[in-house]
C-alpha positions in Angstrom: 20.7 56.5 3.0 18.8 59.1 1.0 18.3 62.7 2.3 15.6 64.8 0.2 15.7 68.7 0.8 12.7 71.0 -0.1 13.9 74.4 0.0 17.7 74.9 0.4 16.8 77.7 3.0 17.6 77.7 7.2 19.2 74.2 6.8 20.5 73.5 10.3 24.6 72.7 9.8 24.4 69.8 10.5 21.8 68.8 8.7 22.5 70.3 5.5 24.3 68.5 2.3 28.2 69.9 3.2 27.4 67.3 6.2 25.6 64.8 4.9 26.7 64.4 1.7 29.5 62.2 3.1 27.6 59.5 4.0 24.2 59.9 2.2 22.5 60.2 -1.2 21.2 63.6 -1.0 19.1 65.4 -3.1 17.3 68.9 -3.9 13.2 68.6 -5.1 12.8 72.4 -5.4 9.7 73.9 -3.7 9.5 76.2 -6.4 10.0 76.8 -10.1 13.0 79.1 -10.6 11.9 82.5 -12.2 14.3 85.1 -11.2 18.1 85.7 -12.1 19.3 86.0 -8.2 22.4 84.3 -7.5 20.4 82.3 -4.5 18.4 80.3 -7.3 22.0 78.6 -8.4 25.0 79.2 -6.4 24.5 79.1 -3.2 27.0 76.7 -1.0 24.2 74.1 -0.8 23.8 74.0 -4.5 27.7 72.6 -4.7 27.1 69.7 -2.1 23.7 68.3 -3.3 24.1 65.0 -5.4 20.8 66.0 -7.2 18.6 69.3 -8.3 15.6 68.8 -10.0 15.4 71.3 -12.7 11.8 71.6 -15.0 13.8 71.6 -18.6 16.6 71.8 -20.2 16.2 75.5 -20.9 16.6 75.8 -17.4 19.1 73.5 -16.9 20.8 75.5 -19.8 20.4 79.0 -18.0 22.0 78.2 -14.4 24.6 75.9 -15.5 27.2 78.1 -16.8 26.8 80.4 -13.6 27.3 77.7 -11.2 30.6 77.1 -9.5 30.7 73.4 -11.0 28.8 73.8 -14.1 25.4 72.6 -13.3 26.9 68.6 -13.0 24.0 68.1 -10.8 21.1 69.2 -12.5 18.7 66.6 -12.9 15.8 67.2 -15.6 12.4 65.8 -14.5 9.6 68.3 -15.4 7.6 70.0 -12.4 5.1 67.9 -10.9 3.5 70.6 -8.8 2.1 71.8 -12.4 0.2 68.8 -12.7 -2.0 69.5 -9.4 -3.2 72.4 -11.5 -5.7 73.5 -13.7 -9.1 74.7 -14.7 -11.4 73.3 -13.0 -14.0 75.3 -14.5 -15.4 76.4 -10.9 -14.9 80.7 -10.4 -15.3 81.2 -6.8 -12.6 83.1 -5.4 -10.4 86.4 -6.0 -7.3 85.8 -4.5 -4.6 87.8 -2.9 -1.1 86.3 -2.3 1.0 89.3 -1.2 5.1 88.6 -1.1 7.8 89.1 1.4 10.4 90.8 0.3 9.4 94.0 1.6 13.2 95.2 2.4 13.9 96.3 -1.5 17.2 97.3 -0.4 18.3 93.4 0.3 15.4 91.3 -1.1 14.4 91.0 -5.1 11.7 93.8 -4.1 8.9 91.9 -5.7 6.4 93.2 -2.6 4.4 95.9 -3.2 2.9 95.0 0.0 4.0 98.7 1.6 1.9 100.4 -1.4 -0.8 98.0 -1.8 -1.8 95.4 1.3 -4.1 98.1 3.2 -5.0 99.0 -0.5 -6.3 95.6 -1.4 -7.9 95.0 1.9 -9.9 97.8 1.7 -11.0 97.4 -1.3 -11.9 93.6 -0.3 -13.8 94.6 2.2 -16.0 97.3 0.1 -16.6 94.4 -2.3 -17.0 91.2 -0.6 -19.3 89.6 -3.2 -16.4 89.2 -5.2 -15.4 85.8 -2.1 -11.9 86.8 -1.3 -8.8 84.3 -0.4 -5.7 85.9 1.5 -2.9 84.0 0.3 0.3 85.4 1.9 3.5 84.2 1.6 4.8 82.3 5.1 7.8 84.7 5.0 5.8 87.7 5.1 4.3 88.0 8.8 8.3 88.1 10.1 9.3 90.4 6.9 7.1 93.0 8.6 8.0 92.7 11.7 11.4 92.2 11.2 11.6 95.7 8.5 9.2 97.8 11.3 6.7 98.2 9.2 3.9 97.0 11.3 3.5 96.7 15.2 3.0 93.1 16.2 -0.7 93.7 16.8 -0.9 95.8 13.7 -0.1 92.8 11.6 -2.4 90.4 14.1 -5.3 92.8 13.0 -4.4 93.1 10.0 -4.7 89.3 9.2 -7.5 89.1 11.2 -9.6 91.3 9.2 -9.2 88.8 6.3 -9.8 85.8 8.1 -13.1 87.5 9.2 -13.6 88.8 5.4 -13.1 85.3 3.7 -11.0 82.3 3.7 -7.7 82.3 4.4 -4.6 80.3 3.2 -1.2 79.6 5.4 -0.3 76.4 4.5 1.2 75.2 0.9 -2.2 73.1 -0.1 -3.4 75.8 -2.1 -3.8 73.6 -5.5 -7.6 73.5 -5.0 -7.6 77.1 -4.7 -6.2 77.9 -7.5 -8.4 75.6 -9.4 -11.3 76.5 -8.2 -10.8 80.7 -8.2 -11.5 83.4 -10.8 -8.4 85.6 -10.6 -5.0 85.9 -9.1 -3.7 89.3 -7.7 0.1 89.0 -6.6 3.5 89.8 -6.8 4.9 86.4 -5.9 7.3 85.1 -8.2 6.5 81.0 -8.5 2.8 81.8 -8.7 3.5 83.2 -12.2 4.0 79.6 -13.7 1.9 77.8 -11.1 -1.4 80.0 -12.3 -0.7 80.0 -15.7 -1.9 76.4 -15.9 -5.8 77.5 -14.7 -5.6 79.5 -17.8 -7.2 81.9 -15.6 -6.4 85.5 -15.7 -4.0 87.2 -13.3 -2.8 90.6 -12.3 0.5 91.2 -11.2 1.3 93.6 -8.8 4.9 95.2 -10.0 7.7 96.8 -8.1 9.6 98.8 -10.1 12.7 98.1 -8.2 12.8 94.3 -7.9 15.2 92.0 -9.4 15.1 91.5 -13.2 12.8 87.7 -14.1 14.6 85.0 -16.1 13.3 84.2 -19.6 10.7 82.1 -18.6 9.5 84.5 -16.4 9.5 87.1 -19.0 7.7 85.3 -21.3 5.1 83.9 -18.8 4.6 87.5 -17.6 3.7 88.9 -20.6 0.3 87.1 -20.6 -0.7 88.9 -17.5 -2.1 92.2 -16.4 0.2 94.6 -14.9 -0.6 97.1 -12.2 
C-alpha cells in the first residue's frame, strides 16, 4: 500500500515510482539534505512520479519548486529528523576524514579533492596519530576510483587498509555518534555541511575549485567553516 524510497538513485524499473505509483502510496524520505543546485536534486524522472518528497523548509520547498517539471506539487515540509540525532556531546575524541566521490570533475559536481588530498591526509594521519583518526568515506567512493582508473584494485584495498589499521573506520550510515563524540571534521562532502553544523564543532572543508556551485543554504552554512 505504501512504498517509502530513501535515495532516488539505482532504483530497479520495476520497482521505482513510474511503476508503482499506479497501485501504491509512494513516497521520497530524502537520505540527505539538499545543498547543491544540480538538476538531480529536483528534476529527475523519479521526482515527477513520487506522491510525496520530504523537504526540511519552506525555503527549500521555495528554491526547487519553480525548477521542477510540475511545480514542486509534491513537496512535503517536515523538518530533517536526521539533525536531531546530532549534537555536542561535549566528548572530543576523534579527527575525522570523510573524503567524497565525485572524483570524475568532468561529469560529477567535483566536490572530491580526493586526487589532491586522500594520500595527503593519510599521511599526515599517520605522522600524527595522537590526534585518533576516523576514515569516513563516502560508499560511492571505492567504485569512483576504480571506475575513473585512478587506483588499481589493490591500491585502493591498501589504501583503506592503512586506515583501518591507523584508527576506526566508518562504512555504514550510523555515524551520528561519531560526529557527536569528535573534535573536528575534514571533508568535502556536501550533506555533512548541515549535518556537522549541529555539533557546533569546527570543520574544514576541503574545496574543489571546479565543483558545482552550493544552494543558499549551503552558502550560508559554508561560510562558518574553514576552507582549504
Amino acid at each position: 500500500d505504501i512504498i517509502i524510497y530513501q535515495h532516488p538513485w539505482y532504483v530497479e524499473t520495476s520497482q521505482g515510482p513510474v511503476v508503482c505509483s499506479k497501485f501504491a502510496l509512494t513516497a521520497y524520505v530524502p537520505y540527505d539534505i539538499p545543498t547543491t543546485t544540480m538538476p538531480s536534486e529536483y528534476n529527475l524522472r523519479f521526482y515527477q512520479y513520487v506522491e510525496n518528497i520530504y523537504v526540511i523548509d519552506k525555503k527549500i520547498k521555495d528554491f526547487y519548486a519553480p525548477l521542477m517539471n510540475n511545480k514542486g506539487l509534491n513537496l512535503k515540509i517536515t523538518g530533517a529528523p536526521t539533525l536531531e540525532m546530532i549534537k555536542n556531546s561535549g566528548e572530543n575524541k576523534y579527527v575525522i576524514y570523510a573524503p567524497h566521490w565525485s572524483i570524475n570533475h568532468e561529469k560529477t559536481m567535483a566536490y572530491s579533492t580526493f586526487k589532491e588530498n586522500g594520500e595527503f591526509i593519510l599521511k599526515y594521519a599517520q605522522t600524527h596519530p595522537e590526534l585518533n583518526w576516523i576514515f569516513k568515506p563516502h560508499s560511492m567512493l571505492r567504485k569512483a576510483i576504480l571506475d575513473n582508473n585512478f587506483m588499481q584494485e589493490n591500491e585502493v584495498d591498501e589504501y583503506y587498509s592503512a586506515w583501518e589499521k591507523l584508527g576506526k573506520a566508518c562504512y555504514d550510515g550510523d555515524y551520528y555518534k561519531l560526529f557527536n563524540d569528535s573534535r573536528l571534521l575534514i571533508t568535502d562532502c556536501s550533506t555533512f555541511l548541515i549535518e556537522y553544523l549541529a555539533t557546533q564543532k569546527p570543520l574544514i572543508r576541503l574545496v574543489n575549485h571546479k565543483s558545482k556551485p552550493l544552494n543558499f543554504l549551503g552558502d550560508k552554512i559554508i561560510s562558518q567553516y574553514y576552507y582549504a
